[in-house]
C-alpha positions as CSV (number, residue, x, y, z in Angstrom):
1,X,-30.0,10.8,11.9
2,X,-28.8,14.5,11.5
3,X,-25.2,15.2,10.4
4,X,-22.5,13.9,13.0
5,X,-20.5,16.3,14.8
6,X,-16.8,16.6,13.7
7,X,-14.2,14.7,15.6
8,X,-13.3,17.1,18.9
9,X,-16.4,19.2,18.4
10,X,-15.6,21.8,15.7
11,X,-14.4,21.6,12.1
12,X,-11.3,23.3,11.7
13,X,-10.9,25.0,8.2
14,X,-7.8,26.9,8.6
15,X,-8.4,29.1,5.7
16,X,-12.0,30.0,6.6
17,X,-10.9,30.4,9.9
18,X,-8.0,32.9,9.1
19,X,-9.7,34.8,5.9
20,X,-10.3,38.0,7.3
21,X,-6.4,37.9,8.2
22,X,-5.3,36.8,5.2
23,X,-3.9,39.7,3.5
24,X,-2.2,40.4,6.9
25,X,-0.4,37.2,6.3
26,X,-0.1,37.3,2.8
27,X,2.5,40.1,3.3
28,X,4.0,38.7,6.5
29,X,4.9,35.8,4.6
30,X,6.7,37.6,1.6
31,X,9.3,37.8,4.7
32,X,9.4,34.7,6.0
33,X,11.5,31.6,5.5
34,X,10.2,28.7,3.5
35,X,9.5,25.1,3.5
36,X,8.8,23.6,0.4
37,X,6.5,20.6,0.8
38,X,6.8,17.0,-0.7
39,X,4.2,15.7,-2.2
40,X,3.1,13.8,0.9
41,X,3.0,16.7,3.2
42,X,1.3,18.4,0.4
43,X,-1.8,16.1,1.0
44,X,-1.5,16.0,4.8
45,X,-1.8,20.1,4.6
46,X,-4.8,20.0,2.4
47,X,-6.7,17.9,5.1
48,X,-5.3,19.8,8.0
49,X,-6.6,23.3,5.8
50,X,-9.8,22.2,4.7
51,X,-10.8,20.7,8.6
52,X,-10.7,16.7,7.2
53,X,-8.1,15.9,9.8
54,X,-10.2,18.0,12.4
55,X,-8.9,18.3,15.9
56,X,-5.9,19.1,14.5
57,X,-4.6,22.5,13.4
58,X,-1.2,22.2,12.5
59,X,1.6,19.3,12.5
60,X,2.2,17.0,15.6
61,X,4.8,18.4,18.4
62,X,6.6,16.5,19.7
63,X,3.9,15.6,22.6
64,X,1.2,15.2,20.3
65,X,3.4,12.9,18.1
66,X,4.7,10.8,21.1
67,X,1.4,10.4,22.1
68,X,-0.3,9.3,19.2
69,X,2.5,6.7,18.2
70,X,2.0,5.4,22.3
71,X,-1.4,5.5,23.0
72,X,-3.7,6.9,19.6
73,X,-4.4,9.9,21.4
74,X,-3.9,13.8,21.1
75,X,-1.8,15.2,24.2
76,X,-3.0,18.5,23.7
77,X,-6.5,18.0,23.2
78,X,-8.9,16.5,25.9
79,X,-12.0,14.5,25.1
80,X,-13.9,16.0,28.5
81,X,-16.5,12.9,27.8
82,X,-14.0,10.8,28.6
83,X,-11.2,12.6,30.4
84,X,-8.7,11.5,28.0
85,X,-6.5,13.1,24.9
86,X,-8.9,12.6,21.0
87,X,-8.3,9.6,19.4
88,X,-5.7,10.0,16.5
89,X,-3.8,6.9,15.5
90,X,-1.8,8.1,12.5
91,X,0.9,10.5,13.1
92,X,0.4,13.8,10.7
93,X,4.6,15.2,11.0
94,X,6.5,17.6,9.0
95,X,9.6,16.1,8.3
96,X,12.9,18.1,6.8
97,X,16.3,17.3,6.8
98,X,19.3,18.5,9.0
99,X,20.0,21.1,7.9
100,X,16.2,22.8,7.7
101,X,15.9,21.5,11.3
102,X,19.0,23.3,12.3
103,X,17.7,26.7,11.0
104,X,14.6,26.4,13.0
105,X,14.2,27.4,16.6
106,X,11.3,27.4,18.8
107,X,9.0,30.2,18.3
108,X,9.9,31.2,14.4
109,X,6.7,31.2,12.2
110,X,7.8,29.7,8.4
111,X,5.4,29.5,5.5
112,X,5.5,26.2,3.6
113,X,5.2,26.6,0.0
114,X,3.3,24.5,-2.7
115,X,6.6,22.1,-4.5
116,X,4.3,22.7,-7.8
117,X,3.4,26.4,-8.1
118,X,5.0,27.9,-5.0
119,X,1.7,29.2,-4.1
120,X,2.2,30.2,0.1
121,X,-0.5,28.2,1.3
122,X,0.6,28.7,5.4
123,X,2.2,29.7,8.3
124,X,3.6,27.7,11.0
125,X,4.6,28.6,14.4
126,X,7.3,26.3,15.4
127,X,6.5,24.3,18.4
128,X,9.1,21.9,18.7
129,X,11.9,20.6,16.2
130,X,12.6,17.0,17.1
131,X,14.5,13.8,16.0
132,X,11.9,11.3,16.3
133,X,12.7,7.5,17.1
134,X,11.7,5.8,13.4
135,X,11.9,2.6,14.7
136,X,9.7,2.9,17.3
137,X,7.3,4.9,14.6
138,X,7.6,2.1,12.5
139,X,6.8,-0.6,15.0
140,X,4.0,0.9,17.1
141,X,1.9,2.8,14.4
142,X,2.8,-0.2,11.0
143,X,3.9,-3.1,13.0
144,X,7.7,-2.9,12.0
145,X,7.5,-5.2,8.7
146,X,10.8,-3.2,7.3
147,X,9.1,-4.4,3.9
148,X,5.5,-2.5,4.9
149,X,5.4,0.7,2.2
150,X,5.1,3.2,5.5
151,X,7.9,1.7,7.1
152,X,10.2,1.5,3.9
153,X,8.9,5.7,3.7
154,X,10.0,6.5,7.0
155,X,13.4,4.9,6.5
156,X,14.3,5.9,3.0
157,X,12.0,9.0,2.0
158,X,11.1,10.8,5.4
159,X,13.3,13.6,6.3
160,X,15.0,12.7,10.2
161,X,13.6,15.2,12.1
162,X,10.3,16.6,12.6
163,X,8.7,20.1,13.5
164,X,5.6,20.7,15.1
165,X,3.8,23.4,15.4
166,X,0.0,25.1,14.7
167,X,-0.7,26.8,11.6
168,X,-2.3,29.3,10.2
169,X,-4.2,29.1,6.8
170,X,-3.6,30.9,3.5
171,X,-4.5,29.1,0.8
172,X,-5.7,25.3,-0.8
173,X,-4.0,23.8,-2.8
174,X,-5.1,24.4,-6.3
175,X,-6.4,21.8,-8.4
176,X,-7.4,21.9,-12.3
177,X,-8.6,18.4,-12.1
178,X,-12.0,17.5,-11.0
179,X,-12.9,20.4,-9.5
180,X,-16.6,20.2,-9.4
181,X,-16.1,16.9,-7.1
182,X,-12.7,18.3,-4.9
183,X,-15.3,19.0,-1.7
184,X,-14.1,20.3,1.2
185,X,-15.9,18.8,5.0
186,X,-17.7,21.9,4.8
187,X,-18.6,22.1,1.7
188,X,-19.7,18.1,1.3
189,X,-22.0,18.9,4.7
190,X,-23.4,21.7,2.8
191,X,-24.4,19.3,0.0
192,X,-25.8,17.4,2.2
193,X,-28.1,19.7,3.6
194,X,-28.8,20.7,0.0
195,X,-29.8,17.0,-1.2
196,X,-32.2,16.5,2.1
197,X,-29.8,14.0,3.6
198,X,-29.2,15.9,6.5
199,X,-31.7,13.4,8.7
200,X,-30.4,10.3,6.8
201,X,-28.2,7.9,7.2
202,X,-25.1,8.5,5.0
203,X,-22.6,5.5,4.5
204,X,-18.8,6.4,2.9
205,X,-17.3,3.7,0.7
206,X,-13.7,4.2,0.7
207,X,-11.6,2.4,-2.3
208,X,-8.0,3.4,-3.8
209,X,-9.1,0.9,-6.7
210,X,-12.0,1.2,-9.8
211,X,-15.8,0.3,-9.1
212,X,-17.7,-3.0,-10.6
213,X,-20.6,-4.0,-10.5
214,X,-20.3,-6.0,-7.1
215,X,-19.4,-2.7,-5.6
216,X,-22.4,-0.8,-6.8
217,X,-24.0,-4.0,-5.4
218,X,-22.9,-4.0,-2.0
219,X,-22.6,-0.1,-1.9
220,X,-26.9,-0.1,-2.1
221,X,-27.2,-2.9,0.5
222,X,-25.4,-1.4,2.5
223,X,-27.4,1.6,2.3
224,X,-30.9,-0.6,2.8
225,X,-29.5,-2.4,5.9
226,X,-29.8,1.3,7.4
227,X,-33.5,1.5,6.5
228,X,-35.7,1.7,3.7
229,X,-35.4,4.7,2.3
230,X,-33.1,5.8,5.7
231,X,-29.7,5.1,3.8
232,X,-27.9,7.7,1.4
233,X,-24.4,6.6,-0.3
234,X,-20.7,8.6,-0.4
235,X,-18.6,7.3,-2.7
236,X,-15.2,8.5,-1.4
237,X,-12.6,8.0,-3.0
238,X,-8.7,8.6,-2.4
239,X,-7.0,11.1,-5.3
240,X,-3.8,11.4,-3.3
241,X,-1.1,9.0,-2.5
242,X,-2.1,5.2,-2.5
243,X,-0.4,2.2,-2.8
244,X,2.6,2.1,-5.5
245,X,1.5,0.1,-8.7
246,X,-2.4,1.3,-7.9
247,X,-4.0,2.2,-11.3
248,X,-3.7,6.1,-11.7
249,X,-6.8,8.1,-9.9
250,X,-7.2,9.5,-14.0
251,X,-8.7,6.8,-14.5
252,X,-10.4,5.6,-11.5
253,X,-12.4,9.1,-11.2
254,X,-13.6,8.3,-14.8
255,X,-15.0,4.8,-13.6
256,X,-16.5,6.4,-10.6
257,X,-18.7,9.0,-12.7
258,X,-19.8,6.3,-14.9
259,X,-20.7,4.0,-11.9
260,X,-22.4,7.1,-10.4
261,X,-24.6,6.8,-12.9
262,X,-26.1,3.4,-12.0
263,X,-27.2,4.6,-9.0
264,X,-30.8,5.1,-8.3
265,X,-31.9,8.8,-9.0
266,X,-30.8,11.0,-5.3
267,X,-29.5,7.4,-4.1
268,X,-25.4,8.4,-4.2
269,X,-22.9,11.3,-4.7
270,X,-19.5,11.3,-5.3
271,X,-16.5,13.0,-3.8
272,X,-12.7,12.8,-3.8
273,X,-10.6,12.9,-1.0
274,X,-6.8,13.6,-1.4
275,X,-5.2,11.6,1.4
276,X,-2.2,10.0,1.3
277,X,-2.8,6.7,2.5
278,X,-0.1,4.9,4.8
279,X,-1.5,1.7,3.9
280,X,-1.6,1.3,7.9
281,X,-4.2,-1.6,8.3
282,X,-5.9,-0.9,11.4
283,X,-4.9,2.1,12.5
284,X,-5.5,3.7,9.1
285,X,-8.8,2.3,9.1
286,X,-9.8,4.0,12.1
287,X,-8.4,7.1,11.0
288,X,-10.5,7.1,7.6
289,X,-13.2,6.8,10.0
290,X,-12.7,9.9,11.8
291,X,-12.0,11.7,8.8
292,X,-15.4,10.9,7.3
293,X,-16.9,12.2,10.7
294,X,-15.0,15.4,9.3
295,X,-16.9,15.3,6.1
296,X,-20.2,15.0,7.0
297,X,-20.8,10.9,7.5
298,X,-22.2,9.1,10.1
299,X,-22.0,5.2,8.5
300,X,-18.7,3.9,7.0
301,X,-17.9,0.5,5.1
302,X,-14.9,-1.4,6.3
303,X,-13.7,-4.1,4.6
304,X,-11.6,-7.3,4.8
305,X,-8.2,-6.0,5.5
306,X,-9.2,-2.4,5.2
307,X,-6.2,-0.4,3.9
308,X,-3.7,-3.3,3.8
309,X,-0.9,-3.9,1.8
310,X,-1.5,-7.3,1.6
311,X,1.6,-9.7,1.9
312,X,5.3,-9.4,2.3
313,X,7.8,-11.0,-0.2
314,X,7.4,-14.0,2.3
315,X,3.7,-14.5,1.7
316,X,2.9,-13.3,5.5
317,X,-0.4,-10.6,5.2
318,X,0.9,-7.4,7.0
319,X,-2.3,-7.4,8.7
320,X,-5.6,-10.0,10.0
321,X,-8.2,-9.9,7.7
322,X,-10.2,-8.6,10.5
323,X,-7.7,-6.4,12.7
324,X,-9.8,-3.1,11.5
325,X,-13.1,-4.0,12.3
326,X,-11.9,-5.5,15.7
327,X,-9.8,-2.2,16.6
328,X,-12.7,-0.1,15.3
329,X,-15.3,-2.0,17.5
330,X,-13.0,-1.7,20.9
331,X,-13.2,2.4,20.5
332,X,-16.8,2.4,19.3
333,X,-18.1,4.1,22.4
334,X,-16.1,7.5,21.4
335,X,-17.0,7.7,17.5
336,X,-19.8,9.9,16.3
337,X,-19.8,7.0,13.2
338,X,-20.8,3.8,12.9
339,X,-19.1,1.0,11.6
340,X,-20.8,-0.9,8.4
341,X,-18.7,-4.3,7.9
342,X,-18.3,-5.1,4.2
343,X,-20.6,-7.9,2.6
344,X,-18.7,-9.4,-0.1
345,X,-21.1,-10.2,-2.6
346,X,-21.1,-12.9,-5.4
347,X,-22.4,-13.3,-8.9
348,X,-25.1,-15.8,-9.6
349,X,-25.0,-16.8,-12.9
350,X,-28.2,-18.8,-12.8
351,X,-30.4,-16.3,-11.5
352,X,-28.5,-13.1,-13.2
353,X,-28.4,-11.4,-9.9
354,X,-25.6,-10.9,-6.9
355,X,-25.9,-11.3,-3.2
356,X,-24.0,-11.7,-0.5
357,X,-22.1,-14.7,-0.6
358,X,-23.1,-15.4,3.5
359,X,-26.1,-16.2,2.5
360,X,-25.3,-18.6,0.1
361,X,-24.8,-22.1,0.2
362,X,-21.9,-22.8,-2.4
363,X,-22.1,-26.3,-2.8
364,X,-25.2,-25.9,-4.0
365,X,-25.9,-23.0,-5.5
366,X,-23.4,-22.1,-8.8
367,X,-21.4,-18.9,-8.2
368,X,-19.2,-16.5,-10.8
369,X,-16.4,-13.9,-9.7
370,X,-13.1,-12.6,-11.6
371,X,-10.4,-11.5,-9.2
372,X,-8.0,-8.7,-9.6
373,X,-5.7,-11.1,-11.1
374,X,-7.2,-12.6,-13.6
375,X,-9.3,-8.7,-14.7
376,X,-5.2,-7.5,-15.0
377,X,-4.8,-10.6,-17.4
378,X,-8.0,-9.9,-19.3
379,X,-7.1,-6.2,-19.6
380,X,-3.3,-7.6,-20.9
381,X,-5.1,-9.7,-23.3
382,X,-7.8,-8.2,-24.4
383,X,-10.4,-11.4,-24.0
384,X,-13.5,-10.2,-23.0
385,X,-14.6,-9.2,-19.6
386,X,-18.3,-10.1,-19.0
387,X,-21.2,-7.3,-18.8
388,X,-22.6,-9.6,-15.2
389,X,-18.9,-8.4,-14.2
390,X,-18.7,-4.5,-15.0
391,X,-20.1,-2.3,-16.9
392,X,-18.8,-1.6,-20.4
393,X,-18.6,2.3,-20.0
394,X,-16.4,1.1,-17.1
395,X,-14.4,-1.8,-18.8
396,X,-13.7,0.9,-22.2
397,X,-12.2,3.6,-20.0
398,X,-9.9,0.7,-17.9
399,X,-8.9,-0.7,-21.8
400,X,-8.1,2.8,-22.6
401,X,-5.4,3.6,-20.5
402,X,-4.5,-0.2,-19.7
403,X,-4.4,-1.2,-23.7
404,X,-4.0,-5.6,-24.5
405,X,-0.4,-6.4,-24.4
406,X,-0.7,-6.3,-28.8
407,X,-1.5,-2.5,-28.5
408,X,1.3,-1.5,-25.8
409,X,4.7,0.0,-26.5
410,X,8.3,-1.3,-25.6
411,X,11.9,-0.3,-25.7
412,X,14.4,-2.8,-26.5
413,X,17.6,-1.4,-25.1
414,X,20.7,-1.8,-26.6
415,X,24.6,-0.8,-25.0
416,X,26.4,0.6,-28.4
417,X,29.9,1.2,-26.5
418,X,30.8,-1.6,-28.8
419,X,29.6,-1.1,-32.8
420,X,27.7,-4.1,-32.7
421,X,24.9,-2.2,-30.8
422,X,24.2,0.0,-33.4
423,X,24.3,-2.6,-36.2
424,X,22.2,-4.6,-34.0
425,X,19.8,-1.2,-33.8
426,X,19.7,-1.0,-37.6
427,X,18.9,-4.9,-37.6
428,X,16.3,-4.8,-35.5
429,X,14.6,-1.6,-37.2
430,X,14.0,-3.4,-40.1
431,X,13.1,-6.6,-38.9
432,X,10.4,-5.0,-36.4
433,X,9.2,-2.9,-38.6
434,X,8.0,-5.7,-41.3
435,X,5.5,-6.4,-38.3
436,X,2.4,-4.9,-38.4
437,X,0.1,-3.1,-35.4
438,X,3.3,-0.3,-34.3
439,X,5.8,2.1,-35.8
440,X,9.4,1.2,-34.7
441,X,12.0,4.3,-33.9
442,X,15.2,4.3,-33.4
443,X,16.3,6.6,-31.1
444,X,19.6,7.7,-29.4
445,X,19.5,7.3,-25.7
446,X,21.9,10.1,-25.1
447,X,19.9,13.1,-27.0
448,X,16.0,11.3,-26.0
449,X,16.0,11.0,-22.4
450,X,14.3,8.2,-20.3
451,X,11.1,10.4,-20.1
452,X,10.7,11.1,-23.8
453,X,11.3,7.3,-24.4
454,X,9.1,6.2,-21.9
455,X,6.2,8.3,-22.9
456,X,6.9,7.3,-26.5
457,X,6.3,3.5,-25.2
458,X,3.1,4.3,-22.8
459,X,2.2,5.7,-26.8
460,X,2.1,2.3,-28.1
461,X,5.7,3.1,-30.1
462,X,8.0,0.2,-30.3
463,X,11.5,2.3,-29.6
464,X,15.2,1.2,-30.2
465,X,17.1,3.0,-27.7
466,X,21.0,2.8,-28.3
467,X,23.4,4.4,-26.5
468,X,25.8,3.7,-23.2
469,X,24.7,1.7,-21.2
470,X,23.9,4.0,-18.4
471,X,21.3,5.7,-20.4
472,X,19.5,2.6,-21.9
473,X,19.4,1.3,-18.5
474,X,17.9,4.6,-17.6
475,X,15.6,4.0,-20.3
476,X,14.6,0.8,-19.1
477,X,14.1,1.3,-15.8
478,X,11.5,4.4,-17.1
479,X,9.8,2.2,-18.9
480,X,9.9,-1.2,-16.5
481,X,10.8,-4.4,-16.7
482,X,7.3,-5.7,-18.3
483,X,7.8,-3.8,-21.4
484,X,12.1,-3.2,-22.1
485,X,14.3,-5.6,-23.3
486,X,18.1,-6.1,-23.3
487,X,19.7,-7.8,-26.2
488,X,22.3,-10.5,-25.3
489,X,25.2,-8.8,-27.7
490,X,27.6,-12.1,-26.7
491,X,26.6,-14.0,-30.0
492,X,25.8,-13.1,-33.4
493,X,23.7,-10.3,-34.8
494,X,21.6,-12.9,-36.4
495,X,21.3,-14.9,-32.7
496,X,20.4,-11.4,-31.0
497,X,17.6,-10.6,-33.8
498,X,16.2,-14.2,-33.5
499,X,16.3,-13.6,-29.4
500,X,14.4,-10.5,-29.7
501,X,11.5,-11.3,-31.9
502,X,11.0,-14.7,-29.7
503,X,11.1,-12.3,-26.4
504,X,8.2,-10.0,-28.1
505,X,5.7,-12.7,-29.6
506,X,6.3,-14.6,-25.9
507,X,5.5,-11.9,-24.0
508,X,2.7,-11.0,-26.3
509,X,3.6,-7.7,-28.6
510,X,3.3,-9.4,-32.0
């Protein structure tokens, strides 16, 4: 089927769209006050630049954002198929403090700067400045959980106002990473076209995590169930904000041009997508589904809790395993894409192959899988992790930057406001240090900050950090609780020594 039309009609690059003002603007906006954006807005600016978040063409005003948090739909933008505003079910909102809200009025165009090179990169035309009701954000669009990573954002990150307003574009954001896989909409279309796929069927696989080979797997059956031959793949992945813990997109953008490889030849391409992911469950899945309409897509996998955080601290799932698919099949009648439900495959170790574990009888047939869980403990390790599993291209770049526990650094952090920490330091120097496998270093928290030290340890170093006990607590914290240590000073040196080296072969380090 031919390329899907954006969402609202028309694919809204601002900077293509503005470049034969640009220099116009350029020089207007050497005049104009600025907004320096966080690292969040960054990404949302990107999308709303490059025509990703296509109707839109600047941040929600306060209609648009009301609106959306209500009903999922655009105020200022009709759908005349259906009489009704465009679906949009995650509110996009510049957010600044008091004090920048107070210095805005209605009308006043602002350029908002890049936080890492100050790079103008556009203009907004302020709409409306407004003191939005988080409360209300945070129960209609996540649900309310105050422990939901959106929620906890809006509450303790997010500026308390919002301004609205259209923009116009300057510049994207620059990248040095990547490049050659940073598409735009209109560039990943283009590709398309280029590759023949532009009367396929193209199906987007969106993951925040790396690729195995049970991804692969269902990737290309997803692909066949559109047709022999019909089905083309996207791997898209998001580079921008995900989840907090989430292994660093470094390193996932190395496993996904490795997996790429295992593709059939013309089967599968590969582009990254810098969102910054709410982690909203439903509503974020259908608004990765109208973003892929943006770039180009007309088939889209959605998985078992798509874009869930998973549980609270009580054990209760944010969201139903199925609360996507179900809100993505009641709007089905407006999308230009088509909704692929995942098949979660399984490994069968008897017959070297995988398949989709609903068509498997389990008490009969003998199935293999390794969880999330248990690959973090393998990585921690360092037992093996079988080939039927992932590839070993795939499993030497996740060793790399997530080395067995015998190969990582740690700090041991020691208060010296009393003398005993530094003879405790020199102690512990020489006793580690007989060990073999890391360099000890003793270092002085006050003159190393917590950076240094904690780059040292994500080195491999084993560093004694002494000093007050606000700056080896600094240190610490850098570093994080799986890999510091704290010396109980209360005893003798001998006791604290003894401690220490138990606390390091226990968790592993020797």
């Amino acid at each position: 089927m031919p390329i899907p039309q954006p969402h609202g009609g028309e694919l809204l690059d601002l900077v293509q769209r503005d470049a034969s003002k640009r220099d116009q603007l350029l020089a207007e906006a050497k005049s104009l006050p600025q907004l320096v954006l966080t690292p969040r807005q960054l990404c949302d600016l990107e999308l709303l630049l490059n025509g990703g978040f296509s109707p839109l063409d600047g941040f929600l005003n306060q209609d648009d954002y009301e609106s959306v948090v209500s009903e999922m739909r655009l105020a200022s933008k009709i759908n005349p198929a259906t009489g009704k505003g465009y679906l949009w079910p995650i509110p996009i909102t510049l957010d600044v403090d008091a004090a920048s809200a107070q210095s805005l009025k209605q009308g006043e165009r602002v350029v908002l700067v890049d936080l890492r090179d100050e790079t103008p990169l556009a203009i907004l035309t302020v709409e409306s400045v407004y003191q939005p009701n988080k409360q209300v954000e945070g129960e209609k669009v996540f649900r309310g959980d105050p422990e939901h990573p959106a929620v906890k954002y809006l509450h303790e990150t997010a500026g308390d106002w919002y301004v609205g307003g259209k923009l116009q574009g300057l510049n994207y954001p620059k990248h040095y990473d990547y490049t050659e896989f940073r598409k735009t909409p209109q560039e990943l279309r283009q590709e398309f076209s280029r590759l023949g796929w532009d009367t396929k069927k193209i199906v987007a696989f969106q993951t925040r995590n790396p690729m195995h080979r049970a991804h692969r797997e269902l990737t290309v059956r997803a692909a066949n169930d559109l047709g022999e031959g019909e089905g083309q793949i996207l791997i898209h992945p998001v580079v921008g904000l995900t989840k907090p813990g989430d292994i660093d997109h470094h390193t996932r953008v190395k496993v996904y041009q490795q997996i790429l490889k295992k593709y059939p030849d013309n089967l599968a391409t590969l582009s990254l997508l810098p969102l910054a992911m709410r982690m909203g469950g439903d509503r974020e899945a259908l608004w990765h589904a109208l973003i892929r309409t943006n770039y180009g897509v007309d088939h889209f996998i959605v998985g078992r809790d798509h874009a869930g955080p998973g549980k609270n601290s009580a054990g209760v799932d944010f969201y139903g395993p199925y609360d996507a698919q179900e809100l993505l099949a009641q709007y089905e009648d407006e999308l230009e894409i088509k909704i692929v439900p995942f098949r979660m495959v399984t490994y069968l170790p008897d017959e070297d192959r995988y398949a989709p574990i609903d068509t498997i009888d389990t008490s009969k047939v003998k199935t293999a899988n390794i969880s999330g869980t248990e690959l973090r403990n393998k990585l921690r390790t360092g037992d093996d992790i079988p080939e039927w599993f992932s590839y070993p291209e795939v499993v030497k770049i996740l060793r790399d930057t997530n080395p067995p526990r015998s190969k990582q650094g740690f700090v041991i952090a020691i208060d010296n406001s009393d003398k005993k920490g530094d003879y405790l330091g020199h102690a512990l120097e020489a006793t580690l240090n007989q060990f073999p496998g890391r360099k000890i270093t003793k270092v002085d928290a006050t003159k190393y900050d917590a950076f240094i030290i904690s780059e040292l340890v994500r080195a491999g170093a084993g560093v004694i950090a002494t000093g007050p006990q606000a700056s080896v607590s600094a240190a610490a914290t850098a570093v994080g609780s799986g890999n510091s240590y704290a010396p109980d000073l209360s005893g003798s040196l001998e006791d604290a020594v003894e401690s220490t080296v138990a606390f390091l072969k226990e968790q592993g380090f020797y």
